[in-house]
KELUMKE-807922 format. One record per residue (C-alpha): residue in one letter; x, y, z. Coordinates in nm, 4 decimals, always signed. Last residue first. Layout:
! KELUMKE-807922
pt res=A px=X py=Y pz=Z
...
This chain:
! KELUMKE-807922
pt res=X px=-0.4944 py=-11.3785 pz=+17.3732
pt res=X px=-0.5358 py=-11.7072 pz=+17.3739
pt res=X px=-0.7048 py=-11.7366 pz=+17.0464
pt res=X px=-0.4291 py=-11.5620 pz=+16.8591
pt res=X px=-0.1463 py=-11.7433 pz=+17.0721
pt res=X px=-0.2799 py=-12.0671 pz=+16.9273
pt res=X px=-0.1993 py=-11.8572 pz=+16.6010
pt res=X px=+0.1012 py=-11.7395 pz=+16.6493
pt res=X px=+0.2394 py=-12.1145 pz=+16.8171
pt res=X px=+0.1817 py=-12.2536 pz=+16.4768
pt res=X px=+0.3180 py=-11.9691 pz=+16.3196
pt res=X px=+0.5995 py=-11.9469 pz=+16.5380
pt res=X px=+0.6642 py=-12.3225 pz=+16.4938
pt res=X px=+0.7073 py=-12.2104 pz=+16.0720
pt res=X px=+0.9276 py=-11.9232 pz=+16.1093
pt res=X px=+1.1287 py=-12.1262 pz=+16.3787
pt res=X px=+1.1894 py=-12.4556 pz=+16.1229
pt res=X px=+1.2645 py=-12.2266 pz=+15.8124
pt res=X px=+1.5695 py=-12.0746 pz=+16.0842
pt res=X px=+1.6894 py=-12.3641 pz=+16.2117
pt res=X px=+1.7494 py=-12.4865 pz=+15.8449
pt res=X px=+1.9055 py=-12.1989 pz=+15.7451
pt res=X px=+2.0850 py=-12.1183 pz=+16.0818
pt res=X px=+2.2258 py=-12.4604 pz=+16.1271
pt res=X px=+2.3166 py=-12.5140 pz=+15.7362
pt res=X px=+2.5729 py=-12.2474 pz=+15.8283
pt res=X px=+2.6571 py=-12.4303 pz=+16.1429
pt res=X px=+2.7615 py=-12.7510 pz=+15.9653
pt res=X px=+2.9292 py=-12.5742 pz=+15.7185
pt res=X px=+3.1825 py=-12.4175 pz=+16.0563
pt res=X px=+3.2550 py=-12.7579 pz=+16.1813
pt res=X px=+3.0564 py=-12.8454 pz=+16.4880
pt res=X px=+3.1018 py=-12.8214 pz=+16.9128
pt res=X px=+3.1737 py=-12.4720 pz=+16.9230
pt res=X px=+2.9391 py=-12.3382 pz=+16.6356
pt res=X px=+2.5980 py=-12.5304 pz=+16.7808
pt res=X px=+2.6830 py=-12.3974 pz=+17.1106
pt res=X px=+2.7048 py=-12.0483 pz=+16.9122
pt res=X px=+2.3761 py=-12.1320 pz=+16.7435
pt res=X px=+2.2216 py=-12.1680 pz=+17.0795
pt res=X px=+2.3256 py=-11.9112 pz=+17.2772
pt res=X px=+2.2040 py=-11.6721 pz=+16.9461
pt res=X px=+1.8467 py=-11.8851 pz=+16.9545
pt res=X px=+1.8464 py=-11.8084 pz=+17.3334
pt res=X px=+1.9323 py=-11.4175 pz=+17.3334
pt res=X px=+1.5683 py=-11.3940 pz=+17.1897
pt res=X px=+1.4432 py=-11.2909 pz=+16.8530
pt res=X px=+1.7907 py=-11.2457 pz=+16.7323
pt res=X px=+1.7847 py=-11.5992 pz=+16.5460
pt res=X px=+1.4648 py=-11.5212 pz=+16.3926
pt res=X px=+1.1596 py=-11.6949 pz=+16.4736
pt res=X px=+1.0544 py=-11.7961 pz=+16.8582
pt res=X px=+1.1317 py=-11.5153 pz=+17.1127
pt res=X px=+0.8322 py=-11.3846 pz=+16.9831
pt res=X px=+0.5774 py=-11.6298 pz=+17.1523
pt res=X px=+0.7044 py=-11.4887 pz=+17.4461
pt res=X px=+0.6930 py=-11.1377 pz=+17.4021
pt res=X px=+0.3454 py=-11.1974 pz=+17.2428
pt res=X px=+0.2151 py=-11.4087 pz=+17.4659
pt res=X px=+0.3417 py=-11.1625 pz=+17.7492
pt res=X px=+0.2240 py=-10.8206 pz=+17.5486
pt res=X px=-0.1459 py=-10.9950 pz=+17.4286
pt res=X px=-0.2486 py=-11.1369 pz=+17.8058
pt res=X px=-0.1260 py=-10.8106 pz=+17.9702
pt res=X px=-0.2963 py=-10.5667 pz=+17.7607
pt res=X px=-0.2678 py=-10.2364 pz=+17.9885
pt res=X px=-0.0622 py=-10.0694 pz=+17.6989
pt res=X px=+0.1793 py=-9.8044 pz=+17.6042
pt res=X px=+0.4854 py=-9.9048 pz=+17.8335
pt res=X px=+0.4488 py=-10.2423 pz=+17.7723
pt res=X px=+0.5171 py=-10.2746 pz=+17.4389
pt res=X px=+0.9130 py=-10.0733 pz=+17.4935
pt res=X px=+0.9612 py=-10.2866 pz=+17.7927
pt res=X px=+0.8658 py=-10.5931 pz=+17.5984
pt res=X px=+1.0723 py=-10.5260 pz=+17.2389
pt res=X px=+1.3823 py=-10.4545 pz=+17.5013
pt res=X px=+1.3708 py=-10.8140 pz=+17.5949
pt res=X px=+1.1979 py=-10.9836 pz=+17.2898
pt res=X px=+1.4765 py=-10.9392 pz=+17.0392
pt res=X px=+1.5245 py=-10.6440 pz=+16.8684
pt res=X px=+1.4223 py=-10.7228 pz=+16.4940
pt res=X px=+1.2125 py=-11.0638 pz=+16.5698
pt res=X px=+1.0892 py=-10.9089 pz=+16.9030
pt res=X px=+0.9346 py=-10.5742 pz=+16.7406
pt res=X px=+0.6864 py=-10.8413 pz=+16.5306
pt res=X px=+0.5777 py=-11.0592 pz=+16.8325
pt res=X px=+0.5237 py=-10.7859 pz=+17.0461
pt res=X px=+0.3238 py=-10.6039 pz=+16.7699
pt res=X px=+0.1109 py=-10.8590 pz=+16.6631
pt res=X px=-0.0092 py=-10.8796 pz=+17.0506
pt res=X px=-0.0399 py=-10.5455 pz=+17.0837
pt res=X px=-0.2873 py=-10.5510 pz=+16.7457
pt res=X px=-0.4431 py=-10.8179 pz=+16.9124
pt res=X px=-0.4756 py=-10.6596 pz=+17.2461
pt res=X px=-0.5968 py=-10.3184 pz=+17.0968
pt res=X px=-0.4284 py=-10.0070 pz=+16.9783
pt res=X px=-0.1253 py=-10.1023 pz=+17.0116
pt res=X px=+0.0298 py=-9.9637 pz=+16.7162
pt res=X px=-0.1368 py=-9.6798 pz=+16.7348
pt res=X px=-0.0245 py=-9.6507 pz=+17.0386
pt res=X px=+0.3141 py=-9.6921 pz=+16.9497
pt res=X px=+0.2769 py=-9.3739 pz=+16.6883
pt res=X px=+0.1957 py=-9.1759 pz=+16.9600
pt res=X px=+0.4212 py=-9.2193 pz=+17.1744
pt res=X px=+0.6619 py=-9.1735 pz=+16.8857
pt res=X px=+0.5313 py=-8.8559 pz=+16.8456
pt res=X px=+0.4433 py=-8.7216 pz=+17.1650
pt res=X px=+0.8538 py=-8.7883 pz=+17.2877
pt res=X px=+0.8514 py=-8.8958 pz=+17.6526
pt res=X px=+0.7876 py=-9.2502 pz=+17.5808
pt res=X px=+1.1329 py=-9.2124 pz=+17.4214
pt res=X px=+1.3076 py=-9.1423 pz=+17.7516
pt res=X px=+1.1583 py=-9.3879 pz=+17.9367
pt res=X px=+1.1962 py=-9.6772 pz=+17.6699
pt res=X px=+1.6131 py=-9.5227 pz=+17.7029
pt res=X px=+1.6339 py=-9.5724 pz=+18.0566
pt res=X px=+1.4440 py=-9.8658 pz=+18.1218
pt res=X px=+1.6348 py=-9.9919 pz=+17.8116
pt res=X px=+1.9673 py=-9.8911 pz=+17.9882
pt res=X px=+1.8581 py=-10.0550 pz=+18.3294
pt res=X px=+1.7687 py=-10.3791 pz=+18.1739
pt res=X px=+2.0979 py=-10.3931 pz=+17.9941
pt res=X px=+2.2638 py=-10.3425 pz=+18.3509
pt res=X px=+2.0846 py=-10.6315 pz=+18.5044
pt res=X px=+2.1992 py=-10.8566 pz=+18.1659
pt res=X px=+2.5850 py=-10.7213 pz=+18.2826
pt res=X px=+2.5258 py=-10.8650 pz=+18.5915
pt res=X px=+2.5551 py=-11.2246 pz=+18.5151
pt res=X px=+2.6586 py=-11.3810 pz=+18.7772
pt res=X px=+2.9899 py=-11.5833 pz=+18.7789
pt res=X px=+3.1916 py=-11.4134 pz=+19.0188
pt res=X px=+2.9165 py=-11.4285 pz=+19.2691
pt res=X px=+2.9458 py=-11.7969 pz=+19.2311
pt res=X px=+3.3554 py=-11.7903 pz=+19.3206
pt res=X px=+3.2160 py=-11.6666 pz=+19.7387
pt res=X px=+3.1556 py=-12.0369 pz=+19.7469
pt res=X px=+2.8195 py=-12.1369 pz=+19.9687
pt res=X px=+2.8670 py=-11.8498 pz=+20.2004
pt res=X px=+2.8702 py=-11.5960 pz=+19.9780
pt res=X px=+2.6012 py=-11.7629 pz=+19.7928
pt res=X px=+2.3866 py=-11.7714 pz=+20.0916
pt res=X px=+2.4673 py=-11.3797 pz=+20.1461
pt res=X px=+2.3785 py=-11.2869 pz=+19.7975
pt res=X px=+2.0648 py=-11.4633 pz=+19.7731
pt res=X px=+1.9638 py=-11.3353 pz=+20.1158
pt res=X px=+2.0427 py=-10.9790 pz=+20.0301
pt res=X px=+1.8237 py=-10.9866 pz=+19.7010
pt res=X px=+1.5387 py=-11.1406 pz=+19.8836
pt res=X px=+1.5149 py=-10.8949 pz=+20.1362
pt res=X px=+1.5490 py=-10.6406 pz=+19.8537
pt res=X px=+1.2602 py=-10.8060 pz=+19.6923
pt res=X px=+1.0514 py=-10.6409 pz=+19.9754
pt res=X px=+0.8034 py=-10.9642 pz=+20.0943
pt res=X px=+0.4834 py=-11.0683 pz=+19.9377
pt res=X px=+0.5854 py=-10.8738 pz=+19.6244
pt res=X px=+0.5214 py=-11.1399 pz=+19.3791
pt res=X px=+0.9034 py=-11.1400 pz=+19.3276
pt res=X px=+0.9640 py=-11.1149 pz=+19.7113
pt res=X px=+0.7810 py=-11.4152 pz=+19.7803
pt res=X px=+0.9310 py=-11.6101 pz=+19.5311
pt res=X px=+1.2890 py=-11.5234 pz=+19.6187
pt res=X px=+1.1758 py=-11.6900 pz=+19.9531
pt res=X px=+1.1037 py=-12.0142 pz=+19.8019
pt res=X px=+1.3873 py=-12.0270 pz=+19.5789
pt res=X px=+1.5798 py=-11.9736 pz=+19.9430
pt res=X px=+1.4440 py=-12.2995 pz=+20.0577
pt res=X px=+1.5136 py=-12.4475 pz=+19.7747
pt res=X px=+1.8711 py=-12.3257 pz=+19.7855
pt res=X px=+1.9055 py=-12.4521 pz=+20.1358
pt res=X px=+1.7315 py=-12.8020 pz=+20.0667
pt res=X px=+1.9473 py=-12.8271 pz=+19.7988
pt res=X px=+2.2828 py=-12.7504 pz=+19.9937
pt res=X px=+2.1639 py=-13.0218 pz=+20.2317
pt res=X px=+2.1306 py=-13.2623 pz=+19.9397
pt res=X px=+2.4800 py=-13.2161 pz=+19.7703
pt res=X px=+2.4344 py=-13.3107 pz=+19.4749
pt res=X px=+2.6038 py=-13.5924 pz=+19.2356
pt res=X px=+2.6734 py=-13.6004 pz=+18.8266
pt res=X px=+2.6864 py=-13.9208 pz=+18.6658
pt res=X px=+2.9192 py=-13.9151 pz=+18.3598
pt res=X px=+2.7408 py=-14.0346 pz=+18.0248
pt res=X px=+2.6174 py=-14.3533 pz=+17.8848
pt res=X px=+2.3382 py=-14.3792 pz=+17.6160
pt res=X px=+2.2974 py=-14.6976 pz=+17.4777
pt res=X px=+2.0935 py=-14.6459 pz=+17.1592
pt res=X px=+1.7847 py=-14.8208 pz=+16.9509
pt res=X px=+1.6909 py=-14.6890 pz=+16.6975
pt res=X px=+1.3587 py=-14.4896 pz=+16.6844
pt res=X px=+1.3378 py=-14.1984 pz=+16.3842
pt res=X px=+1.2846 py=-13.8437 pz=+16.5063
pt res=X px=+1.0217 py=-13.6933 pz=+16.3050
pt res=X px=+0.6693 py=-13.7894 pz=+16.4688
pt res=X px=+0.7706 py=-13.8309 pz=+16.8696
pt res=X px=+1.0272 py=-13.5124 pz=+16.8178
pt res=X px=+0.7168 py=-13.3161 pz=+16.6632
pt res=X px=+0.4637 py=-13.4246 pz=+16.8952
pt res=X px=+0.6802 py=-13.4126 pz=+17.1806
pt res=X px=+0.7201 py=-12.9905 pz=+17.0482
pt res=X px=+0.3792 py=-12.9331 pz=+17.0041
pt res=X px=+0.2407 py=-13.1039 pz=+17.3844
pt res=X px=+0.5224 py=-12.8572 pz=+17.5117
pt res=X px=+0.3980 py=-12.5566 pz=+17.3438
pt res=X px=+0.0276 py=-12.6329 pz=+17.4495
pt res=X px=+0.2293 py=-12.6552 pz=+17.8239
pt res=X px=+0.3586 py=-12.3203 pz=+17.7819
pt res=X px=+0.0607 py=-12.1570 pz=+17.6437
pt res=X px=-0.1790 py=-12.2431 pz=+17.8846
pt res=X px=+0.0393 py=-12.2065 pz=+18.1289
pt res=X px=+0.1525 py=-11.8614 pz=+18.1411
pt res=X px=-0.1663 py=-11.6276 pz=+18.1456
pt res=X px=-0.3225 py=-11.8232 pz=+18.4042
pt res=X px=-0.0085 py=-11.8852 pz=+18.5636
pt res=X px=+0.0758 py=-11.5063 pz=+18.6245
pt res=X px=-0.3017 py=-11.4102 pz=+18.7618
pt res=X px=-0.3036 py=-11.6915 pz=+19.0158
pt res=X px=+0.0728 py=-11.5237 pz=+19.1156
pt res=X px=-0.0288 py=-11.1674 pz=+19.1222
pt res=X px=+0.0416 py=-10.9519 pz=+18.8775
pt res=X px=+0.1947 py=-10.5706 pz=+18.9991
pt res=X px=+0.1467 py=-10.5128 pz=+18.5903
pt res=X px=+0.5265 py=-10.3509 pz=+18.5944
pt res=X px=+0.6345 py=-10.6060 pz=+18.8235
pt res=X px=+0.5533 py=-10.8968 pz=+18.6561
pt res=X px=+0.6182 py=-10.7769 pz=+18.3599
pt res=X px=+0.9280 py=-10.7101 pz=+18.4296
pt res=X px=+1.0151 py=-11.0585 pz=+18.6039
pt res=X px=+0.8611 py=-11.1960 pz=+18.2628
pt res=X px=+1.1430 py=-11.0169 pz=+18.0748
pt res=X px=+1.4011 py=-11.2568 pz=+18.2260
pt res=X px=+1.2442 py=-11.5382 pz=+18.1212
pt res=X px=+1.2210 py=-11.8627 pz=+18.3152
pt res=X px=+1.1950 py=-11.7050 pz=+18.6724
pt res=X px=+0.8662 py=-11.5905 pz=+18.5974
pt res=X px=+0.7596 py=-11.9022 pz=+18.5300
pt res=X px=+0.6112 py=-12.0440 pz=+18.2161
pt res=X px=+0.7533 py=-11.8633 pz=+17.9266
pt res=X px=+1.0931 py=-12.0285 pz=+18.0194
pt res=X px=+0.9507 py=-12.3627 pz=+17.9094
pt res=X px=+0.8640 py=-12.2046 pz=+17.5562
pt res=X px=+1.2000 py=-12.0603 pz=+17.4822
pt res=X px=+1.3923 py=-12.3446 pz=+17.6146
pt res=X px=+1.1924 py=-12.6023 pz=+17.4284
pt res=X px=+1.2698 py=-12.3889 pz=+17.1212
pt res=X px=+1.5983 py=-12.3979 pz=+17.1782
pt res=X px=+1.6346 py=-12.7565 pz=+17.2687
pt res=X px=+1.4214 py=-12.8561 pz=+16.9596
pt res=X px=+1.7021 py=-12.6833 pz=+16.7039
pt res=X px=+2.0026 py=-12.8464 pz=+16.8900
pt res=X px=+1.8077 py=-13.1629 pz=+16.8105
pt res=X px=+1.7340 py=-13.1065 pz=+16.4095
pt res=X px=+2.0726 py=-12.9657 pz=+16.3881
pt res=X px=+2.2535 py=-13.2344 pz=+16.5135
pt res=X px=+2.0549 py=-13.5186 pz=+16.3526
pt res=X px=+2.1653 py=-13.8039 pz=+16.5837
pt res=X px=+2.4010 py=-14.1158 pz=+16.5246
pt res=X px=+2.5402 py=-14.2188 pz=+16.8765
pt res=X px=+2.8168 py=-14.2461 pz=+17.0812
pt res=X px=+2.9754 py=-13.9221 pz=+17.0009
pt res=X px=+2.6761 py=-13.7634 pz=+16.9813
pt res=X px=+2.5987 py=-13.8707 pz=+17.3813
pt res=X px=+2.8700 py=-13.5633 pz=+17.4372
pt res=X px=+2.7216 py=-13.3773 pz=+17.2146
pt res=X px=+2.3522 py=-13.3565 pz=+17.3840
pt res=X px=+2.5230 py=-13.3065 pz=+17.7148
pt res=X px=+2.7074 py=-13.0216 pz=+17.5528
pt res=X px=+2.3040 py=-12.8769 pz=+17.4754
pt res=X px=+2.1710 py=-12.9374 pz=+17.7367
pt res=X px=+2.3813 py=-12.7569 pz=+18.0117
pt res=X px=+2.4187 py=-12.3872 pz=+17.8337
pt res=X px=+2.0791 py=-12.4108 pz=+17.6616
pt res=X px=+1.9042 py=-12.4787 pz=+18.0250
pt res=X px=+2.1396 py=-12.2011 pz=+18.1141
pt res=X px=+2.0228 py=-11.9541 pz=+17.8421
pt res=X px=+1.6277 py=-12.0729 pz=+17.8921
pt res=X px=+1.6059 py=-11.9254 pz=+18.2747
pt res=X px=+1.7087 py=-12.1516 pz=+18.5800
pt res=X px=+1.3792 py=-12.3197 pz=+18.6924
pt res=X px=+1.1183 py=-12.2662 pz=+18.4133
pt res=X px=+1.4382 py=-12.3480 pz=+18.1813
pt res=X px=+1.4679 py=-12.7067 pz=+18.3246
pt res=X px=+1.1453 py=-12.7778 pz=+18.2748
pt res=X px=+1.1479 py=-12.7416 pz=+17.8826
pt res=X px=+1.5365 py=-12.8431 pz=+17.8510
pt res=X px=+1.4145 py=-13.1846 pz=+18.0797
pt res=X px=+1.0992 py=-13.2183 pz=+17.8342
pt res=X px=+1.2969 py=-13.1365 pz=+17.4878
pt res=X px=+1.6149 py=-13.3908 pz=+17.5850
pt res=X px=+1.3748 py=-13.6384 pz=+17.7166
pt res=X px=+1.1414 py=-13.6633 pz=+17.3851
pt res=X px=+1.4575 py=-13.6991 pz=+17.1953
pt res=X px=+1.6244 py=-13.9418 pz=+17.4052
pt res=X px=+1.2721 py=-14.1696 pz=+17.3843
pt res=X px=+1.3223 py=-14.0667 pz=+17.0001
pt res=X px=+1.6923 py=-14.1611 pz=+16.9919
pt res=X px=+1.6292 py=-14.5197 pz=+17.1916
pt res=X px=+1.6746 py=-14.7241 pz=+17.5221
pt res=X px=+1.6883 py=-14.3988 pz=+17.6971
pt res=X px=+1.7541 py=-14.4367 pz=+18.0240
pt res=X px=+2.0994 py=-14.2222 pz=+18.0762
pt res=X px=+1.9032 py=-13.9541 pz=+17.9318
pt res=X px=+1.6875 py=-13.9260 pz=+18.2587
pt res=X px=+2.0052 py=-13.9564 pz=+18.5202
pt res=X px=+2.2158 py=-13.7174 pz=+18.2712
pt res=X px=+1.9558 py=-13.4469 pz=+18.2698
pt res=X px=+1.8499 py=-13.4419 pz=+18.6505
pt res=X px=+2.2360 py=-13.4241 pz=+18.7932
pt res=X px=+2.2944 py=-13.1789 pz=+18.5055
pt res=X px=+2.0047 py=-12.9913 pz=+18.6123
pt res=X px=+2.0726 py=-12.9768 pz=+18.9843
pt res=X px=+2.4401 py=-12.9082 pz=+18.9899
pt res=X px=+2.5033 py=-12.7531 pz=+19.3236
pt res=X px=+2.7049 py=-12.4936 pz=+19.1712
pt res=X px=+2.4388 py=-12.4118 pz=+18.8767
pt res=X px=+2.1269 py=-12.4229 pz=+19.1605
pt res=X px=+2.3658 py=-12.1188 pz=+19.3524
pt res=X px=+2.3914 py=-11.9481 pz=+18.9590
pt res=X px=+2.1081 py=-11.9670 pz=+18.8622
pt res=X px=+1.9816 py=-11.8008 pz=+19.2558
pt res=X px=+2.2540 py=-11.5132 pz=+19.1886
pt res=X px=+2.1101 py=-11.4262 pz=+18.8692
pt res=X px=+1.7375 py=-11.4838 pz=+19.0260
pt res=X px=+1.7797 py=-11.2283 pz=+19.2895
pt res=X px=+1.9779 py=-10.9697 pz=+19.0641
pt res=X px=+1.7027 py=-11.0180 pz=+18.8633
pt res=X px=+1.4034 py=-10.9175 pz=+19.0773
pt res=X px=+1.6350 py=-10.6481 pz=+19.2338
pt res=X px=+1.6291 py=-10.4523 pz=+18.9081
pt res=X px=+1.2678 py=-10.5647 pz=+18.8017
pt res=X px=+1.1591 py=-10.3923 pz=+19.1515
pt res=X px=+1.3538 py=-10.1099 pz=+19.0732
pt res=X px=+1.1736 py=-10.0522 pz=+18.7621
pt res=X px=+1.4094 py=-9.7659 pz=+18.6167
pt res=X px=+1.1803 py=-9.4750 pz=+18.4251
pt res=X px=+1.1511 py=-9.2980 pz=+18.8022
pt res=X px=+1.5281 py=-9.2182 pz=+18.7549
pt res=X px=+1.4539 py=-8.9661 pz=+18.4921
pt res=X px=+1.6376 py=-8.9493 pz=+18.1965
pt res=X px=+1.6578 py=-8.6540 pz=+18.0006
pt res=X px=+1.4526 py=-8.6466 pz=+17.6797
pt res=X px=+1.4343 py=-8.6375 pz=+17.3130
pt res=X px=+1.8907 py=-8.6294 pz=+17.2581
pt res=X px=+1.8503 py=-8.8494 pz=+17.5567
pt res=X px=+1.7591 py=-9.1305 pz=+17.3401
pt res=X px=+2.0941 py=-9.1926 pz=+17.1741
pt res=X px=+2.2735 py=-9.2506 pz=+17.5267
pt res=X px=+1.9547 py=-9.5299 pz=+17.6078
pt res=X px=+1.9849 py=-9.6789 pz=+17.2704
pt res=X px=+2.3747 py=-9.6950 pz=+17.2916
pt res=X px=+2.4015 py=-9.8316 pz=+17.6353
pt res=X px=+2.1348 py=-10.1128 pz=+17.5109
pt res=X px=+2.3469 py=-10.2377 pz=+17.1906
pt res=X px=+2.6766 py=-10.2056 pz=+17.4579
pt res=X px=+2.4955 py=-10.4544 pz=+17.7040
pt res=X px=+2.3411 py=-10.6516 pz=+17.4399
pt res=X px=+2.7347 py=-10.7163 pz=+17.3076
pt res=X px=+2.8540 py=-10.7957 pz=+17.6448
pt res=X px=+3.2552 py=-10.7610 pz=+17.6273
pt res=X px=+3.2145 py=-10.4956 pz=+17.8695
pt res=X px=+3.0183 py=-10.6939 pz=+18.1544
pt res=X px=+3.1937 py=-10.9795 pz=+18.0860
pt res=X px=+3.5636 py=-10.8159 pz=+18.0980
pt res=X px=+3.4239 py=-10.6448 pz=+18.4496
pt res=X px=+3.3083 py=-10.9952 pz=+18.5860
pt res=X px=+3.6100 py=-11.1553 pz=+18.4846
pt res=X px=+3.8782 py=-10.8910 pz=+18.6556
């Protein structure tokens, strides 16, 4: 069956059942070390993707804006604003996963640096999904685990995110060259009552995220409206990120137990800019996921563990499940010395945005 081949062919998934089975050798799990709230949380917005994926929302948005670019750095500009917005809605993998072969598929027609671009829609994707707390799936956790309300969330969230986007047109405005282009791609169409529907139940996933509602509420109405939809979309959810969550609640839990290494973490952490270094560092070896539960269980320092998280998802390829998405995008659609340049030059590029974005982060924080 697809969704069981997924879920064991997910190489996070097996990295995070190993850390969890390695860390009972300090402690037994406990089932109060899994963050229910997170749990439901994402099975909420997994099935939500994946209801705005059927109806075709983004591609219906990103081929009617690209369609009117007269040239590559208005196409430029477009491609890094609708991957920006587009991940605050459906997460920065599936704003990857829909820009990106829309990108290539106006390549043919047109001369583009395909690094350079592939490049800006991952890091336009990792800032955009900072902003909401559907964007990132480690926001939903922090969310919870802080009990943040939403005034709180933005205030954190949007100075950053939208500083990030004012970088990133700067960039494609300054270093993409203008000639002029006729971009013409396949239409996509929506289904406006299904819209309203899955706005409508956007609205009520809210609720339960910021804990208006119980999330389980949400988490049955997702399911049921999908169900109902096309019983195929609950095929295509992707459970087997739920499940990582649940193995590093499991093993973060379980090493938070040990006195040493609790100790040594709060060291670490021992204020908001040494959390905040410490977020960003942990995230460029273990990618910002597990690097946030394992930062937040050892500090109260919202501001420093979400810019940090989030600012850290922008560096080394690993840093967030994003840059991998997009390198292996990169790989399908190019010839294999194409995508070795890719992770040189991608790389430099990252190391130097995420100390640009480090230190606007610094006086944030």
């Amino acid at each position: 069956m697809a969704i069981i081949k997924n879920i064991f062919t997910d190489k996070m998934l097996w990295i995070a059942a190993i850390a969890a089975l390695l860390s009972t050798i300090i402690s037994k799990p406990e089932l109060a070390d899994i963050n229910f709230h997170t749990v439901f949380s994402l099975l909420s917005m997994m099935v939500l993707i994946q209801i705005f994926e059927n109806i075709g929302l983004l591609q219906y948005l990103s081929t009617t804006f690209t369609s009117r670019a007269k040239n590559t750095r208005q196409l430029m500009i477009m491609l890094v604003v609708l991957t920006f917005f587009g991940a605050m809605l459906v997460t920065n993998d599936v704003a990857i996963l829909i820009i990106v072969p829309l990108f290539f598929k106006m390549a043919k027609k047109i001369s583009a640096n395909h690094i350079f671009t592939v490049t800006m829609i991952a890091a336009a994707a990792n800032i955009g999904s900072a902003f909401t707390p559907f964007g990132n799936t480690h926001n939903l956790f922090l969310l919870s685990h802080y009990n943040l309300n939403v005034i709180n969330f933005f205030k954190v969230s949007a100075p950053y995110s939208f500083i990030g986007l004012a970088i990133l047109v700067l960039i494609a405005a300054l270093f993409t060259k203008s000639k002029p282009i006729d971009v013409n791609v396949s239409r996509f169409s929506v289904h406006l009552p299904a819209l309203v529907v899955a706005l409508l139940l956007t609205g009520l996933v809210f609720l339960g995220i910021f804990k208006v509602i119980p999330i389980i509420i949400a988490a049955i109405a997702t399911i049921v409206v999908a169900f109902l939809m096309n019983r195929k979309i609950l095929l295509h959810v992707d459970y087997a990120t739920i499940l990582v969550f649940v193995c590093f609640f499991v093993a973060v839990g379980n090493l938070s137990r040990s006195t040493e290494i609790a100790a040594l973490l709060r060291v670490l952490e021992a204020n908001k800019y040494a959390t905040y270094f410490s977020a960003i560092g942990f995230s460029q070896f273990m990618s910002n996921v597990p690097a946030t539960i394992l930062v937040a269980k050892f500090t109260n320092n919202i501001g420093a563990v979400f810019l940090g998280s989030n600012i850290g998802g922008i560096g080394t390829p690993i840093a967030s499940m994003a840059n991998l998405l997009a390198y292996k995008q990169f790989s399908f659609f190019t010839e294999k010395q194409e995508s070795t340049k890719y992770l040189g030059q991608s790389f430099l590029f990252n190391v130097i945005l995420l100390l640009i974005l480090g230190i606007i982060g610094w006086f944030l924080v």
